[in-house]
C-alpha positions as CSV (number, residue, x, y, z in Angstrom):
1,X,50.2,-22.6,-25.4
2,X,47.7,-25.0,-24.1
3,X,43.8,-23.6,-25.1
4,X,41.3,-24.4,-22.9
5,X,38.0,-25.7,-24.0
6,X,35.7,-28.4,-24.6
7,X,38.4,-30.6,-25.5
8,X,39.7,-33.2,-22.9
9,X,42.6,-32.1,-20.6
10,X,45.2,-34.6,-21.0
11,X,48.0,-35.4,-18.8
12,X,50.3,-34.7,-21.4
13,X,48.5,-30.7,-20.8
14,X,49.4,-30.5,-17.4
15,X,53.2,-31.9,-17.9
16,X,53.6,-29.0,-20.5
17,X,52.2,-26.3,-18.3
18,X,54.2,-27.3,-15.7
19,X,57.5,-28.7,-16.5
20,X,57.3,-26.9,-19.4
21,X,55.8,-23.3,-18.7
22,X,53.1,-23.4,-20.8
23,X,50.9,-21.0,-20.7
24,X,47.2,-21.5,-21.2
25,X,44.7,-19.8,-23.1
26,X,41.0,-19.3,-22.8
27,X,38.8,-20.0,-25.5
28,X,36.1,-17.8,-26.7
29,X,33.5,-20.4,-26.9
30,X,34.9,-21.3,-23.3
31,X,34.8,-17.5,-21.9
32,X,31.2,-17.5,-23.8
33,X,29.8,-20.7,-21.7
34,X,31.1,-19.8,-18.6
35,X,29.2,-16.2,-19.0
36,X,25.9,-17.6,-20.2
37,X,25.7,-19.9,-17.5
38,X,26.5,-17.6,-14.9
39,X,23.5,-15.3,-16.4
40,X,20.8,-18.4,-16.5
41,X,21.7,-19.0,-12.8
42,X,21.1,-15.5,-12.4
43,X,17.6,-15.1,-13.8
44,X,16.7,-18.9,-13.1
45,X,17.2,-18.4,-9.2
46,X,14.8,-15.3,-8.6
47,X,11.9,-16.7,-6.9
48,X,13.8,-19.9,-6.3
49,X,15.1,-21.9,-3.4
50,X,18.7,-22.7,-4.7
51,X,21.9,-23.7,-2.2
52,X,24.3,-21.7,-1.7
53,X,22.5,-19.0,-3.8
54,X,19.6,-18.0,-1.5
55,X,20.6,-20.7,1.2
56,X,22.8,-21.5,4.3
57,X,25.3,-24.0,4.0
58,X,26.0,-27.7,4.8
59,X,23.9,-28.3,7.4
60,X,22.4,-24.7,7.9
61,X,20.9,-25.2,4.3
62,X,17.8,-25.1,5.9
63,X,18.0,-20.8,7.0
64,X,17.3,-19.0,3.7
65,X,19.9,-16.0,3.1
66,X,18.0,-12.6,2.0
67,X,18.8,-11.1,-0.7
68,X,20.7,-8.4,0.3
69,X,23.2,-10.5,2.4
70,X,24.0,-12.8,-0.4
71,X,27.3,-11.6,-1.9
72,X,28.3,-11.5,2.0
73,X,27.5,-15.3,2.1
74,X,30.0,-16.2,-0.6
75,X,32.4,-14.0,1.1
76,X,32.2,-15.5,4.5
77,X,32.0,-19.1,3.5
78,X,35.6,-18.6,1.6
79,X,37.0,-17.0,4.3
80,X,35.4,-19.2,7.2
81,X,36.8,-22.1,5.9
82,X,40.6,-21.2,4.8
83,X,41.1,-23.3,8.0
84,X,43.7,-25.4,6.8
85,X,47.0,-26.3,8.8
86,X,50.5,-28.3,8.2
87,X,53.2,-27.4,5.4
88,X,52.1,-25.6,1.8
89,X,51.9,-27.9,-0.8
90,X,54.7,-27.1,-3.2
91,X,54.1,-24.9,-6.0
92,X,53.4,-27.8,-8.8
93,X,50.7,-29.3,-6.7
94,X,49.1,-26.0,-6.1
95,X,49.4,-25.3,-9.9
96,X,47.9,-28.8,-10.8
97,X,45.2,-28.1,-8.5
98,X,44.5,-24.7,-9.8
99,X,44.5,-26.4,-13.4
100,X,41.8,-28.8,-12.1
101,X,39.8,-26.3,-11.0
102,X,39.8,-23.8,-13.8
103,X,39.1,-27.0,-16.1
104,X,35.9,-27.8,-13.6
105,X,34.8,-24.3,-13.8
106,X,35.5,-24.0,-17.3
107,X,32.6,-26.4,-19.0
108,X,29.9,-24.2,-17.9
109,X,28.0,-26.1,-15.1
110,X,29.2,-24.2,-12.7
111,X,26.8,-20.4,-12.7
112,X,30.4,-18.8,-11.6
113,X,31.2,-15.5,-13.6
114,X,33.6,-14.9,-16.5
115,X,35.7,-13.0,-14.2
116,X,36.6,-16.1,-11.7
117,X,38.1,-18.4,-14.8
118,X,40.1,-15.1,-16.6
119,X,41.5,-14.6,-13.1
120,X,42.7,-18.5,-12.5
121,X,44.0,-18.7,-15.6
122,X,45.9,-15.5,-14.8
123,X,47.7,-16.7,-11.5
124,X,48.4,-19.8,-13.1
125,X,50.1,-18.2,-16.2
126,X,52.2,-15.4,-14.1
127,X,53.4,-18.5,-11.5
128,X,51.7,-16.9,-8.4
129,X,51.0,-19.6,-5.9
130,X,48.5,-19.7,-3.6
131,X,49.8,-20.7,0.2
132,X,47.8,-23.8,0.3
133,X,48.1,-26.1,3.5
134,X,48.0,-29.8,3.4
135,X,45.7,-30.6,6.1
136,X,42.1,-30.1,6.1
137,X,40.1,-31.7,3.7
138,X,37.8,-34.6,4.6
139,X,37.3,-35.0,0.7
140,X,33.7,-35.0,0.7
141,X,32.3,-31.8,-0.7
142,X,36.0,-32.3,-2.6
143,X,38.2,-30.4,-1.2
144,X,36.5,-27.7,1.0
145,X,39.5,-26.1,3.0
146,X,42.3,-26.2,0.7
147,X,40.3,-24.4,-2.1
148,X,39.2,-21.9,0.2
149,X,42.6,-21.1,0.9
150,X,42.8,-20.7,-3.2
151,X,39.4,-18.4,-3.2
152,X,41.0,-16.4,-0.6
153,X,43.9,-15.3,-2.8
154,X,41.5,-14.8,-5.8
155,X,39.2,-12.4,-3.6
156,X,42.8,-10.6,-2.9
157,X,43.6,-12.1,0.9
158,X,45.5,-14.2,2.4
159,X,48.7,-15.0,1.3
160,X,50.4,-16.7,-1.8
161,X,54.2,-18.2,-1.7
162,X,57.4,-16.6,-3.5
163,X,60.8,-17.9,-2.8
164,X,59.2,-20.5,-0.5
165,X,57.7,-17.4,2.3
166,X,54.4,-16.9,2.6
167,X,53.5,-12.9,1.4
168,X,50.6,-11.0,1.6
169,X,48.6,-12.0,-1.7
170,X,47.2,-7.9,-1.6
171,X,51.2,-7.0,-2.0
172,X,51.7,-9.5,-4.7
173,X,48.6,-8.4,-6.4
174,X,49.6,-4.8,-6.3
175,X,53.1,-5.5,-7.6
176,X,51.7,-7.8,-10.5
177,X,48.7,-5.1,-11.0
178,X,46.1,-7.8,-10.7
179,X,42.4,-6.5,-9.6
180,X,41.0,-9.0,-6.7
181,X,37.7,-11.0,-8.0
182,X,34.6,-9.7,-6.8
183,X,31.6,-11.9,-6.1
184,X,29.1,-11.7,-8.7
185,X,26.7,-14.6,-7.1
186,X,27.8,-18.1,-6.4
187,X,31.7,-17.8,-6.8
188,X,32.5,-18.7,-3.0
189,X,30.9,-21.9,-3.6
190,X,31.6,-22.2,-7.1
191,X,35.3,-22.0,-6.0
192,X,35.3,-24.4,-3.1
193,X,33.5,-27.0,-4.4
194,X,35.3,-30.0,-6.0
195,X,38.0,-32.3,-6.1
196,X,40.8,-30.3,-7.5
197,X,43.3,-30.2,-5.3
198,X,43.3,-34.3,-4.7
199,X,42.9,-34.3,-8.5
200,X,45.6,-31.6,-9.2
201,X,47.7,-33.5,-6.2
202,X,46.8,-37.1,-8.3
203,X,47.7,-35.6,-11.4
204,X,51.4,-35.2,-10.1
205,X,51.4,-38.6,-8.6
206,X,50.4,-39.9,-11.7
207,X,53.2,-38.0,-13.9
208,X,56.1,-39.1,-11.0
209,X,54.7,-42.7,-10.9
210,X,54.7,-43.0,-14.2
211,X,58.8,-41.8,-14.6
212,X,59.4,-44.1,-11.6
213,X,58.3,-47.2,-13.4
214,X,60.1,-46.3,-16.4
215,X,63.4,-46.0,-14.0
216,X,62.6,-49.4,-12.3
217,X,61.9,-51.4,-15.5
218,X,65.7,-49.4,-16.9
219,X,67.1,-50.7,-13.2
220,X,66.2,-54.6,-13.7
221,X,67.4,-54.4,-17.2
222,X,70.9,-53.1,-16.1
223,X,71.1,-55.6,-13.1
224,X,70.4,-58.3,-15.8
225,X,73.3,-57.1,-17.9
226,X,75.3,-56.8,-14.5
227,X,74.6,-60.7,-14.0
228,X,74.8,-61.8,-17.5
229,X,70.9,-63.3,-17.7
230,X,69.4,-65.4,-19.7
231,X,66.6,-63.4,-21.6
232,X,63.5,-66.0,-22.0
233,X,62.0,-64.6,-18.7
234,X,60.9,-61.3,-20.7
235,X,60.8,-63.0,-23.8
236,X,57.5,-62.6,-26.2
237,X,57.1,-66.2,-26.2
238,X,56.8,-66.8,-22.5
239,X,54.8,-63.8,-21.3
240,X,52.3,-63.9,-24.2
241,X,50.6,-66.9,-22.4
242,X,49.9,-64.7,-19.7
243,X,47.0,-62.6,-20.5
244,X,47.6,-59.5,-18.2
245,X,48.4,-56.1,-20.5
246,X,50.5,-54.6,-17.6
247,X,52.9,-57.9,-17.7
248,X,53.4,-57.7,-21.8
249,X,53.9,-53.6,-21.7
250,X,57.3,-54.4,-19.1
251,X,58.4,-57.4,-21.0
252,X,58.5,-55.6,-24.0
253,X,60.1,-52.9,-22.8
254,X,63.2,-54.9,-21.2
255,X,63.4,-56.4,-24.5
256,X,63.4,-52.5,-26.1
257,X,66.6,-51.7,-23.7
258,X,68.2,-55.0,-24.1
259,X,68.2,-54.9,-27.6
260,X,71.9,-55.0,-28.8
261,X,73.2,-56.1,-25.1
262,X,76.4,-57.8,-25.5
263,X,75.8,-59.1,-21.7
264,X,72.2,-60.9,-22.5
265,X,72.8,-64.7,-23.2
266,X,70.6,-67.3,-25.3
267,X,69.7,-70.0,-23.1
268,X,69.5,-71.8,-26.5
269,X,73.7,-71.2,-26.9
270,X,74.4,-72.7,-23.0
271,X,72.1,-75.1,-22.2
272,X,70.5,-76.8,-24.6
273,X,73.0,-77.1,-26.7
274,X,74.3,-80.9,-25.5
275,X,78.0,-80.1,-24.1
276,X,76.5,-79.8,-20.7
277,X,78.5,-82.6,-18.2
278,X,79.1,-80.6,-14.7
279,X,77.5,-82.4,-12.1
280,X,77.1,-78.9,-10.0
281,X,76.4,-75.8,-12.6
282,X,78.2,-73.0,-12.3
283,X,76.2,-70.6,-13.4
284,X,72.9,-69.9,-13.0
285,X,69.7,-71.8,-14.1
286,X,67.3,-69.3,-13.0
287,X,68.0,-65.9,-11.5
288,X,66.8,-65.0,-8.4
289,X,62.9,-63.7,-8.1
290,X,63.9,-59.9,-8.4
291,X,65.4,-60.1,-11.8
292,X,63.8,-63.3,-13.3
293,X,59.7,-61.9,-12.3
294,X,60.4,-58.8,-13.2
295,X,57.4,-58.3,-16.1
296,X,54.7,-59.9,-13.6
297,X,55.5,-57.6,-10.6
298,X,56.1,-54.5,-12.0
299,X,53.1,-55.6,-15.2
300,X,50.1,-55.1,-12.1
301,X,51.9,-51.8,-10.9
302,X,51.6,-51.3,-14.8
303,X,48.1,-51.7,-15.4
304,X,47.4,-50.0,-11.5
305,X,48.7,-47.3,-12.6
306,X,47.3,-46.7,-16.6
307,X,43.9,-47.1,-14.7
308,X,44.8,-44.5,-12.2
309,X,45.4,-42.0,-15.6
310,X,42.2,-42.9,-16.9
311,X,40.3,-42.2,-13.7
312,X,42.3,-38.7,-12.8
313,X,41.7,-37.2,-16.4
314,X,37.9,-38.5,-16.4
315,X,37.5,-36.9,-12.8
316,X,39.8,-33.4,-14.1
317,X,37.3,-33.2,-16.9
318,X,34.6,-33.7,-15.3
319,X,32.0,-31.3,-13.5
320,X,32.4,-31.7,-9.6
321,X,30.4,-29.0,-8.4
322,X,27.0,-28.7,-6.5
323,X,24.6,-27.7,-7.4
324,X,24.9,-28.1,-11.2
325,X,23.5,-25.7,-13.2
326,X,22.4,-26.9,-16.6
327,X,21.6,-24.9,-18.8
328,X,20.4,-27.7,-21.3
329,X,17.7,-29.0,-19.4
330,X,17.0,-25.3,-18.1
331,X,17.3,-26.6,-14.0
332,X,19.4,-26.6,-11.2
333,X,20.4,-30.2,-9.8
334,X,21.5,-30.7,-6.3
335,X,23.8,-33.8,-6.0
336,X,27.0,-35.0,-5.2
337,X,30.1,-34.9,-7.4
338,X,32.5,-33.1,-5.5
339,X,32.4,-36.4,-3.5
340,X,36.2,-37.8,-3.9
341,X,35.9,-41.7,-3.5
342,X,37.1,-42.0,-7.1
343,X,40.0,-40.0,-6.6
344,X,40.9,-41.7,-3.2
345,X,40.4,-45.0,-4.7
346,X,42.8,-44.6,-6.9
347,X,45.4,-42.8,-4.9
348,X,45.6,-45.9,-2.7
349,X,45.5,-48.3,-5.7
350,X,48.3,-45.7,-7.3
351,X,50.3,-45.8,-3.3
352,X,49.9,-50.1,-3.1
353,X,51.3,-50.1,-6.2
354,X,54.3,-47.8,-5.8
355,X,55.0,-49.4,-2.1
356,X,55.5,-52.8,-4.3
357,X,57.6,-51.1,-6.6
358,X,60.1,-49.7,-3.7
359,X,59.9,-53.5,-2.5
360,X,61.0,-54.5,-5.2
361,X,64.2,-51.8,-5.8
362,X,64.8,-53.0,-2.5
363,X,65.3,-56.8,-3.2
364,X,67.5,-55.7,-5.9
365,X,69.5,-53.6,-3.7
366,X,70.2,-56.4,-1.4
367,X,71.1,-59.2,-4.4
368,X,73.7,-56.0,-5.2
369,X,75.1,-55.6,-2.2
370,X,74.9,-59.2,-0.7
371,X,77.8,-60.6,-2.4
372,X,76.9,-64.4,-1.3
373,X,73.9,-64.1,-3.8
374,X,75.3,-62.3,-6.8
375,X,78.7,-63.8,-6.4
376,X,80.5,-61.5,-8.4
377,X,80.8,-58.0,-6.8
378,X,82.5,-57.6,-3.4
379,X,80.8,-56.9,-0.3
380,X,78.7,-53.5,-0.8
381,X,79.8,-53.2,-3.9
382,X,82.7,-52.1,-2.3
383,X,85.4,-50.7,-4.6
384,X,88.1,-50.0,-2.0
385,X,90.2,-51.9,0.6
386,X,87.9,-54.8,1.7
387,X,87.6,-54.6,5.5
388,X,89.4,-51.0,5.8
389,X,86.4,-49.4,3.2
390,X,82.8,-50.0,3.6
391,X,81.5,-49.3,0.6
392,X,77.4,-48.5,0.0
393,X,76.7,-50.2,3.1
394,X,75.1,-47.3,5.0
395,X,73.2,-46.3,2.1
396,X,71.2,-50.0,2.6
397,X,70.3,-48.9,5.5
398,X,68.5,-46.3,4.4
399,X,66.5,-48.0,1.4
400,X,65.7,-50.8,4.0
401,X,64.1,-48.1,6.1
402,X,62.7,-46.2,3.2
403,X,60.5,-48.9,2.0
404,X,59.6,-49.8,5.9
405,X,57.9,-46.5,6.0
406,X,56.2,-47.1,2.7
407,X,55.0,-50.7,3.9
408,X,53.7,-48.9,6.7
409,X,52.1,-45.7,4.7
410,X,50.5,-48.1,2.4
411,X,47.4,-48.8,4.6
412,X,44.1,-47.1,2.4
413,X,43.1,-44.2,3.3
414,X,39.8,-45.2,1.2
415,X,38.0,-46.8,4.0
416,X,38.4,-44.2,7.0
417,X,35.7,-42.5,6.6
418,X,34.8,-40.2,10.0
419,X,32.1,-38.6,9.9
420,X,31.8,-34.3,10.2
421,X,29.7,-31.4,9.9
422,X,27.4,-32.3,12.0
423,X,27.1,-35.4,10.4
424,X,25.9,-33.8,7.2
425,X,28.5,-35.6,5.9
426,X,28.1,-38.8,7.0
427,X,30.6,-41.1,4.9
428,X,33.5,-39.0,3.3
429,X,36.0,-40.1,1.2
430,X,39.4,-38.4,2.6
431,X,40.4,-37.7,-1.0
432,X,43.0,-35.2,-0.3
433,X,45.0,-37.3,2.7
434,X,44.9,-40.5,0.1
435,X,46.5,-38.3,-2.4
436,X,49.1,-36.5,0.1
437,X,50.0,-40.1,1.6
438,X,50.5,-41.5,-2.3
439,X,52.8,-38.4,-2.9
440,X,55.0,-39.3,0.0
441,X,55.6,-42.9,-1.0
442,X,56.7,-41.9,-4.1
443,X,59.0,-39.3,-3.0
444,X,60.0,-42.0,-1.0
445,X,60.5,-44.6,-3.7
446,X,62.6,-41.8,-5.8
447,X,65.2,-42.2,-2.6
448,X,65.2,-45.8,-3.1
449,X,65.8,-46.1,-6.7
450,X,68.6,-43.2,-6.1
451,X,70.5,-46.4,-3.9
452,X,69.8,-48.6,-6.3
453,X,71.2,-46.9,-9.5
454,X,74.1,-45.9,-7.4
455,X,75.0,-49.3,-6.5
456,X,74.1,-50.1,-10.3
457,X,76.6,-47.9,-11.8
458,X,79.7,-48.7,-9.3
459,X,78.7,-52.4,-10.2
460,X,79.4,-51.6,-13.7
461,X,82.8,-50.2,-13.3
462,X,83.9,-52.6,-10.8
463,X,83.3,-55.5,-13.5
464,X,84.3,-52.8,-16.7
465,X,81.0,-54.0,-18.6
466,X,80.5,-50.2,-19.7
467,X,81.5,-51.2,-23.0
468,X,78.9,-54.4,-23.4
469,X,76.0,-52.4,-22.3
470,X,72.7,-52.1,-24.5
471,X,72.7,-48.6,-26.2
472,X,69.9,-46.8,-23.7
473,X,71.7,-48.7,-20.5
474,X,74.8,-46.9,-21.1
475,X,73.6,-44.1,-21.7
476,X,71.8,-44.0,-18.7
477,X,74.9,-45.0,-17.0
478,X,77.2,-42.0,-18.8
479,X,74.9,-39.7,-17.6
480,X,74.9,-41.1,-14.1
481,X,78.2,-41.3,-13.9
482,X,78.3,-37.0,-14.6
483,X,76.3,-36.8,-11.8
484,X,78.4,-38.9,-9.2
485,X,82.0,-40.4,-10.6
486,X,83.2,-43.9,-9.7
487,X,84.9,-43.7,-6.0
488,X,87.1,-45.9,-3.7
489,X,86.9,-44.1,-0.9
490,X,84.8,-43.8,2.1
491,X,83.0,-40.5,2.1
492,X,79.5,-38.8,2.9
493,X,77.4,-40.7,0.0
494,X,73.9,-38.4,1.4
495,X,75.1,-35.6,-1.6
496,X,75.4,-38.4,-4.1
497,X,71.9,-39.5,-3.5
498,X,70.5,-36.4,-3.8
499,X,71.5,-35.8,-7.1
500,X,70.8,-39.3,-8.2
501,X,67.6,-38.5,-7.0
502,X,66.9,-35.2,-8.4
503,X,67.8,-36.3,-12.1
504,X,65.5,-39.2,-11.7
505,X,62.6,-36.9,-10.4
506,X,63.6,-34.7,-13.7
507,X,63.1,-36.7,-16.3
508,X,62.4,-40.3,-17.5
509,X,63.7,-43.0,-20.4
510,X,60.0,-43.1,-22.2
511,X,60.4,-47.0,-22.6
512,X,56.3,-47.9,-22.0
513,X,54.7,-45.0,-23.0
């Protein structure tokens, strides 16, 4: 059970409500808040000029709304702007999202009513998703379109996804006896407000990224066993005199896995040890750039993306609604924090970051399957009849092309603002497209690391090292190998790499935290 409250969301919250099916809980003091905040708007905006209350919308803020039209307001502003278009977003996104906005709602700045939070926290908990298309929000008064479409299913229309259909929400409703949420005063506005479905979408990003770089460090520590290494280039010694956090965290970390490798060599033991007379060395002084720079390429994707945690779980807790009603001060402020530039920021930052990481996957893929630079596995790691069997060559061609689109993807979104809405909003910060184009490079980078860790684990039968591996590398590659066994043959490899894939997604070896 997660309880909402004052307390900080974490992202270790959201990974338990959804990977984990926690449910979540609504505070008393939390359910208190909300109500007396919805009952100081009420009083405070009698006699008042407040948007959204008593007021058009966007640019039509200027036409006051009588009294008795209102609740009608709220109802047509939801339903006007569940304009979206493309695919759904997939259930977790939509659930991170609705977590986001519940949170928002939740501290009490918001004048929405009781019912609106008891009613998100409902869907959430029963696993009733929201049909929730990805295009349409410019990311400026957050997420307008997308949380309409959420608003829609709370008022009891539109339709929500089961079994991955779209169905009437009012049938779901009925079947899961749920009573629609009627408008008390501000809720259409209250609910469409905000940044949380880039901030729900970020949130996911964040948790994926974050397994991906554990995978990647795990993948340059295996190739390192596979080639025998030398281990001062993650030493303590070397990369404490840089002064970059991200850089010492993967260091560390290599060393962690490489513990009690039997493959790792002392440089001390080879080469400085006064028996060397070859003229030409045999083997290798330096690995190649992809193994040896491991800590400081992977240490700024590091740092990148601890910053893009601390940002996400400031913005998730934060309130990013106008107006703001504050009961404290006893006003109303008009502002802007549903504006998204911190979220897109980030997602671009958090996308740059993961492109460099395919990049890199990608140079290791080629020093695997390129057997004039490893010089110690056959052509594509090819485990069958050289020239009659091809081995993983086809599945290079789809990393190659993999991080190509990622490259390509990996333009910010950030600075596109166009302007809309009648130029009302003038500069917008296209939140929800950063975060959707962030998600898709690292889906994409999952398909690349799923080549590499195939070609890892043939590598280490071909050469038998299984035995000499560090504890946590073999049993990465044991488990691996349950999901696709060693082969010889030529055959469809598209099945292996979805299940690499999908037990990579799954879970992660929790080597930096």
């Amino acid at each position: 059970m997660i309880t909402l409250s004052t307390e900080r969301l974490k992202l270790d919250d959201y990974q338990h409500i959804l990977f984990d099916n926690d449910s979540i809980i609504l505070s008393d003091e939390t359910l208190n808040l909300v109500e007396q905040s919805f009952l100081f708007l009420k009083e405070f905006s009698n006699n008042k000029v407040i948007y959204g209350v008593n007021t058009g919308l966007g640019p039509m803020a200027q036409y006051r709304v009588d009294t008795e039209d209102q609740i009608n307001l709220q109802y047509n502003l939801i339903r006007s702007h569940a304009a979206g278009s493309g695919k759904p977003l997939p259930p977790d996104y939509v659930r991170s999202a609705m977590i986001s906005r519940l949170k928002s709602l939740s501290l009490g700045y918001s004048g929405v009513h009781a019912d609106a939070i008891k009613l998100l926290a409902d869907l959430i908990n029963k696993n009733i998703i929201p049909y929730i298309p990805e295009h349409g929000g410019v990311g400026a008064s957050g997420d307008l379109v997308q949380l309409a479409h959420l608003a829609l299913v709370l008022i009891g229309e539109g339709e929500v996804m089961q079994h991955g259909k779209r169905v009437a929400t009012e049938k779901v409703f009925k079947e899961n006896h749920i009573t629609p949420l009627t408008i008390h005063l501000r809720e259409g506005l209250g609910l469409i407000n905000g940044t949380s479905v880039m901030s729900g979408i970020g949130i996911v990003n964040t948790i994926y990224a974050k397994r991906l770089i554990n995978w990647s460090v795990l993948a340059s520590a295996m190739i390192n066993e596979i080639v025998q290494s030398f281990d001062d280039h993650f030493s303590h010694e070397l990369n404490s005199t840089k002064q970059h956090r991200g850089q010492q965290i993967i260091a560390e970390a290599m060393r962690k896995t490489l513990k009690n490798s039997q493959l790792i060599k002392k440089r001390s033991d080879h080469l400085y040890n006064g028996k060397i007379e070859e003229k030409i060395f045999k083997q290798k002084i330096q690995e190649y750039y992809s193994l040896r720079c491991v800590p400081q390429i992977l240490g700024p994707v590091c740092d990148t993306l601890y910053n893009t945690e601390e940002v996400l779980v400031n913005e998730l807790n934060s309130v990013n609604d106008n107006p703001v009603v504050d009961m404290k001060t006893k006003t109303v402020y008009h502002g802007g924090n549903f504006h998204g530039d911190y979220v897109s920021f980030e997602m671009d930052k958090l996308k740059i970051a993961t492109t460099k990481l395919s990049m890199l996957a990608e140079r290791q893929v080629n020093f695997l399957m390129n057997h004039k630079l490893n010089e110690i596995l056959p052509p594509f790691v090819n485990l069958g009849i050289l020239g009659l069997n091809l081995g993983l060559q086809g599945t290079q061609f789809t990393a190659t092309s993999t991080v190509a689109e990622n490259q390509t993807m990996s333009n910010p979104v950030y600075v596109h603002s166009i302007p809309n809405n009648n130029d009302n909003q003038d500069i917008v910060s296209m939140g929800t497209n950063a975060a959707l184009m962030a998600k898709k490079v690292i889906d994409n980078t999952f398909e690349v690391l799923a080549v590499e860790y195939l070609a890892i684990i043939q590598a280490i039968d071909y050469l038998s090292l299984e035995s000499q591996l560090a504890t946590e590398t073999n049993k990465i590659f044991r488990e691996l190998r349950t999901q696709v066994p060693v082969f010889t043959d030529d055959s469809p490899r598209y099945t292996d790499l979805e299940k690499i894939k999908n037990y990579l997604k799954a879970s992660a070896p929790n080597i930096i935290g």
